[in-house]
N, CA, C and O atoms as a GROMACS GRO file, in nm:
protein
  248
    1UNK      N    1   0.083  -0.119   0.000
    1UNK     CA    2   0.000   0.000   0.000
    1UNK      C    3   0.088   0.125   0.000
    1UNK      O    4   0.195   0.132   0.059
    2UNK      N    5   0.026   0.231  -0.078
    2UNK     CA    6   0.123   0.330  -0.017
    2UNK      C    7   0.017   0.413  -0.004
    2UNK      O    8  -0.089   0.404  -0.065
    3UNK      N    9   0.051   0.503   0.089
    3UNK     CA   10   0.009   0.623   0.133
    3UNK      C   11   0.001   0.749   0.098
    3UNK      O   12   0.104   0.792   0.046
    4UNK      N   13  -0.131   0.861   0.113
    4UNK     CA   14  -0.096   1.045   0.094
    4UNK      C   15  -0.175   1.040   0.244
    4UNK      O   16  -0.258   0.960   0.287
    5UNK      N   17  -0.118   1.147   0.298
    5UNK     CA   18  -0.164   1.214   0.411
    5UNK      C   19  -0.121   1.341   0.405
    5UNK      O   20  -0.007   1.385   0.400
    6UNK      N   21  -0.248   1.405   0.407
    6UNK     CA   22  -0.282   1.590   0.384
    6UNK      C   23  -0.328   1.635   0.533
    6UNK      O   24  -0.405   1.562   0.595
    7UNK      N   25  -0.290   1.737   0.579
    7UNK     CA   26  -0.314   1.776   0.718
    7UNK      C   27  -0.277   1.913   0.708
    7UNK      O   28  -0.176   1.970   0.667
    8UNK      N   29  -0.431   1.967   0.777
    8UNK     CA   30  -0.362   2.193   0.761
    8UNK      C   31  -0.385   2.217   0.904
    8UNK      O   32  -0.401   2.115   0.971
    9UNK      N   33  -0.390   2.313   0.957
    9UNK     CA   34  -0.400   2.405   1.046
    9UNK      C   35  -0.525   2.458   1.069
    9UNK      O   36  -0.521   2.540   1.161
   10UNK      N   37  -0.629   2.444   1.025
   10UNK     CA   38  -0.736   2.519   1.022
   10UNK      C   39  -0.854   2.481   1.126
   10UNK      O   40  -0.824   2.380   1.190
   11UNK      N   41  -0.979   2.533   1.161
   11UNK     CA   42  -1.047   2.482   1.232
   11UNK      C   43  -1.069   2.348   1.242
   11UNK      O   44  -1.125   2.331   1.350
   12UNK      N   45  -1.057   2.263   1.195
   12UNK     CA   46  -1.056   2.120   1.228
   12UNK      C   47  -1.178   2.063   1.191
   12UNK      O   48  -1.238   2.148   1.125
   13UNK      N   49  -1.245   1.959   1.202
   13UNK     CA   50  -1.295   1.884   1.145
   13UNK      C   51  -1.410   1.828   1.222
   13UNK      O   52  -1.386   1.713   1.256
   14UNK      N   53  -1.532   1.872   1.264
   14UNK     CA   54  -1.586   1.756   1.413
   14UNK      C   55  -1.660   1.676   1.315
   14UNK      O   56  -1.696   1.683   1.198
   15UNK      N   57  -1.667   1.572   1.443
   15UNK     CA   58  -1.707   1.440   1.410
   15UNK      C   59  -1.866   1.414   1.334
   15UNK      O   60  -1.891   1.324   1.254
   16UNK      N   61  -1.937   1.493   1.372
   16UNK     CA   62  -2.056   1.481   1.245
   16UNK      C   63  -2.022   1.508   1.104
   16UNK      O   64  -2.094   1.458   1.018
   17UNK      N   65  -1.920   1.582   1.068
   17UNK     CA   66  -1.890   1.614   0.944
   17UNK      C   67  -1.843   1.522   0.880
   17UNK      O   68  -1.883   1.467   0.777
   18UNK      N   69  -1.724   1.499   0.963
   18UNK     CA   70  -1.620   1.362   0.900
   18UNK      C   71  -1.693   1.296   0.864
   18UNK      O   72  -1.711   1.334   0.748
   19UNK      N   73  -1.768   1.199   0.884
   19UNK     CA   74  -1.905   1.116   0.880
   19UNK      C   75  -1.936   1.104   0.733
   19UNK      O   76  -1.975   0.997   0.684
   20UNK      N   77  -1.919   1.217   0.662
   20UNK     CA   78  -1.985   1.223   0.512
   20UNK      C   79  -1.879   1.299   0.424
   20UNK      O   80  -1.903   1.303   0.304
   21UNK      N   81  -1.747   1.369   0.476
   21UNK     CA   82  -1.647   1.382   0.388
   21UNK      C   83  -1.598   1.274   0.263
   21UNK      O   84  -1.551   1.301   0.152
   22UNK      N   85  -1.622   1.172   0.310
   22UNK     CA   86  -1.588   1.022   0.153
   22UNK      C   87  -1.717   0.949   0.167
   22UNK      O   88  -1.736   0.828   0.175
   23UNK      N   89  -1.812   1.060   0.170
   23UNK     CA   90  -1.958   0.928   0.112
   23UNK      C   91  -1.920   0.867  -0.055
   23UNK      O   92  -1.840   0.926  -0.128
   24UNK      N   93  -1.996   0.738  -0.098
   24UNK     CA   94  -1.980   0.731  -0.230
   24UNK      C   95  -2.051   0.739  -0.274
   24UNK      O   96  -2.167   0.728  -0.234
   25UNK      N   97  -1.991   0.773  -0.426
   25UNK     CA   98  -2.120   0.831  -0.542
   25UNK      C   99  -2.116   0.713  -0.631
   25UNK      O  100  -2.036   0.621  -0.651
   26UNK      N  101  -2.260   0.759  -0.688
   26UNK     CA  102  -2.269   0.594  -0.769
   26UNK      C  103  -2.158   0.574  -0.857
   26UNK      O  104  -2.094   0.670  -0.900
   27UNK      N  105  -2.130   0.443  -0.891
   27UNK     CA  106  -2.052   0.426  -0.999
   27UNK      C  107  -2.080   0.290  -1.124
   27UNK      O  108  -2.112   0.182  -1.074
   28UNK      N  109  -2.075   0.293  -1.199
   28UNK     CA  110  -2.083   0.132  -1.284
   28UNK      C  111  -2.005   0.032  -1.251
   28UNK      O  112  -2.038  -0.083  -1.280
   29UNK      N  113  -1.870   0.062  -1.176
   29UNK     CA  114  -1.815  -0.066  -1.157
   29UNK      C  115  -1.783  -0.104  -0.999
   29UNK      O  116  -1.730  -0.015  -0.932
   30UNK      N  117  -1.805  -0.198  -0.953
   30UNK     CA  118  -1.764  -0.251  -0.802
   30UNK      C  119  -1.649  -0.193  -0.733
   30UNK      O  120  -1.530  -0.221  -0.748
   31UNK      N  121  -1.699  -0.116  -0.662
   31UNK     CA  122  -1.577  -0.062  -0.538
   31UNK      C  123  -1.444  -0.164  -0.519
   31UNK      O  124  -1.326  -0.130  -0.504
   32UNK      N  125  -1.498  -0.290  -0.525
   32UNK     CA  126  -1.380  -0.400  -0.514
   32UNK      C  127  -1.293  -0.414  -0.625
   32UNK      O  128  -1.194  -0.486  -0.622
   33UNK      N  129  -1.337  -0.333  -0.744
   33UNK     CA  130  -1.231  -0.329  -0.825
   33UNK      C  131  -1.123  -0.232  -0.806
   33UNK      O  132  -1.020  -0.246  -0.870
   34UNK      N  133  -1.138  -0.119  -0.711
   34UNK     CA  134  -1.073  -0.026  -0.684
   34UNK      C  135  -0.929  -0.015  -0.590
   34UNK      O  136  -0.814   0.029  -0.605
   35UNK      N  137  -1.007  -0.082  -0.486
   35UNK     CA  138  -0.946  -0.104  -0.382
   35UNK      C  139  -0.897   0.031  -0.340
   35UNK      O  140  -0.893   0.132  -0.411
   36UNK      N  141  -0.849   0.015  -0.172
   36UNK     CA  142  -0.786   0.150  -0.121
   36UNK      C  143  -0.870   0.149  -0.031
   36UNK      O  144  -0.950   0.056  -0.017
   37UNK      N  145  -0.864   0.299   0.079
   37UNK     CA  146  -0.945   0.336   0.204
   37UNK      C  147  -0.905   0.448   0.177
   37UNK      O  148  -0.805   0.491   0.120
   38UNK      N  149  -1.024   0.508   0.242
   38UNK     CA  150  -0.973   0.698   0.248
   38UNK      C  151  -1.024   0.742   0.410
   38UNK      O  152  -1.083   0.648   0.463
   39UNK      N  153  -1.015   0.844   0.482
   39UNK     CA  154  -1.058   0.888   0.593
   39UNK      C  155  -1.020   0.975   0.593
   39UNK      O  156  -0.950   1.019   0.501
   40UNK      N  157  -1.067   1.070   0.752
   40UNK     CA  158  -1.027   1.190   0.763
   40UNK      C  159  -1.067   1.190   0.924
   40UNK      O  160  -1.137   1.110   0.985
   41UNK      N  161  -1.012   1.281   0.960
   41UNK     CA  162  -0.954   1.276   1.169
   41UNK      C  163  -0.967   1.438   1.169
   41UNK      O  164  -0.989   1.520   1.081
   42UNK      N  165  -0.948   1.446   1.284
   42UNK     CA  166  -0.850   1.542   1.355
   42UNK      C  167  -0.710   1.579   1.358
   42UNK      O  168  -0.638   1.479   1.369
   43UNK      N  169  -0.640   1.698   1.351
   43UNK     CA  170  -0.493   1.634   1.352
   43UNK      C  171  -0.470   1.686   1.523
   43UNK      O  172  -0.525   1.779   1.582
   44UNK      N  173  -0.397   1.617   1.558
   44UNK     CA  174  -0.294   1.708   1.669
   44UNK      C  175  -0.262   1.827   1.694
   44UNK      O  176  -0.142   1.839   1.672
   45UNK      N  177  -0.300   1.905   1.723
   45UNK     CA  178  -0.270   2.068   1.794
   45UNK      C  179  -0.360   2.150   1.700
   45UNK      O  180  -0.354   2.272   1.691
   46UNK      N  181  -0.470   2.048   1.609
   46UNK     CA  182  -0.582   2.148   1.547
   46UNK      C  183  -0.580   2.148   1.402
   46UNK      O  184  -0.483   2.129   1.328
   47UNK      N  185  -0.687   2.171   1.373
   47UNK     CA  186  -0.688   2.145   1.209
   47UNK      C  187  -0.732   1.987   1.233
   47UNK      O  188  -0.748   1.926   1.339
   48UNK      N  189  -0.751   1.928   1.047
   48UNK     CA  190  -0.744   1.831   1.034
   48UNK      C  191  -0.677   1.743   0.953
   48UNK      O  192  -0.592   1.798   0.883
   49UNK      N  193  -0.694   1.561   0.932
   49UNK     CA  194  -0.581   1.509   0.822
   49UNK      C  195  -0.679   1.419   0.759
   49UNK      O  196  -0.788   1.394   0.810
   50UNK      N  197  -0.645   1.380   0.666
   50UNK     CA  198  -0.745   1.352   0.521
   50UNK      C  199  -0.541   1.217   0.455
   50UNK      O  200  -0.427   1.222   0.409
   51UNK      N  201  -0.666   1.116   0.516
   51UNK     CA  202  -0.528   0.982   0.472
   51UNK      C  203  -0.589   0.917   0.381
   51UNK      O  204  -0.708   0.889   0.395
   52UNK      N  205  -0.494   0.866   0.232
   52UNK     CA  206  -0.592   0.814   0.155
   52UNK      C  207  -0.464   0.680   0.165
   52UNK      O  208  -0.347   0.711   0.185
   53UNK      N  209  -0.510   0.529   0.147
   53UNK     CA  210  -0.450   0.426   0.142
   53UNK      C  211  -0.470   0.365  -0.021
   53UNK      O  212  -0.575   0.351  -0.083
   54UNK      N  213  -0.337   0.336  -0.062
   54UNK     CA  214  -0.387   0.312  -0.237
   54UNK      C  215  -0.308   0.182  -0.226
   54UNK      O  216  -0.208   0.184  -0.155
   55UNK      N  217  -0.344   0.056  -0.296
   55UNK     CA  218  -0.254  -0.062  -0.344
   55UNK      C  219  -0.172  -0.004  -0.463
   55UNK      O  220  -0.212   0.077  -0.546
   56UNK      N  221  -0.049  -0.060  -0.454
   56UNK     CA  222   0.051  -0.043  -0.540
   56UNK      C  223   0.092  -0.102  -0.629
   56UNK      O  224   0.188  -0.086  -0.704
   57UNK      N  225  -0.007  -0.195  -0.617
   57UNK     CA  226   0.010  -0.340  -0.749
   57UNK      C  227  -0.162  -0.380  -0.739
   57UNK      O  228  -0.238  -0.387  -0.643
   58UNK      N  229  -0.180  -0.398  -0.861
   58UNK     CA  230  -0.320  -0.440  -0.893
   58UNK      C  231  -0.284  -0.615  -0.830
   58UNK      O  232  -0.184  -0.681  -0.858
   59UNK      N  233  -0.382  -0.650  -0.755
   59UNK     CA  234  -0.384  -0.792  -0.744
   59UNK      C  235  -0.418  -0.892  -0.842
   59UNK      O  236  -0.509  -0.856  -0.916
   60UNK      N  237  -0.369  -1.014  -0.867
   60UNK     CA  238  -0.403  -1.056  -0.959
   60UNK      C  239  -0.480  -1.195  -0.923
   60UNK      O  240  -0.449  -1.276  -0.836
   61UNK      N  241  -0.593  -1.200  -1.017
   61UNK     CA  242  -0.716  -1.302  -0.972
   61UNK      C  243  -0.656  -1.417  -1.089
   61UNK      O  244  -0.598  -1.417  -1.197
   62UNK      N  245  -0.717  -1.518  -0.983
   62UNK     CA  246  -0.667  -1.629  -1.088
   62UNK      C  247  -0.769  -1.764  -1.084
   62UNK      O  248  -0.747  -1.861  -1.157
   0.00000   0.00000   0.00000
């Protein structure tokens, strides 16, 4: 997997919001073809961080 992690300074993020920052929108093909995780927190001393997790190699089905 590799990683982006984005994090500012700004008012921060509360927890009802986060909630619906990565809702999904429809799509034609299966989320499982995609793969990955995304989220978003709080950061430490304020503001917030927005981590997205990506595979680095397509898996291969056999």
């Amino acid at each position: 997997m590799g990683r982006v992690q984005v994090a500012d300074r700004g008012n921060g993020i509360s927890e009802g919001p986060v909630k619906h920052v990565f809702e999904r929108f429809g799509r034609a093909v299966s989320s499982r073809s995609f793969g990955g995780r995304a989220w978003a927190g709080p950061r430490e001393g304020g503001g917030a961080r927005f981590t997205l997790d990506l595979p680095l190699e397509k898996e291969r089905r056999e």
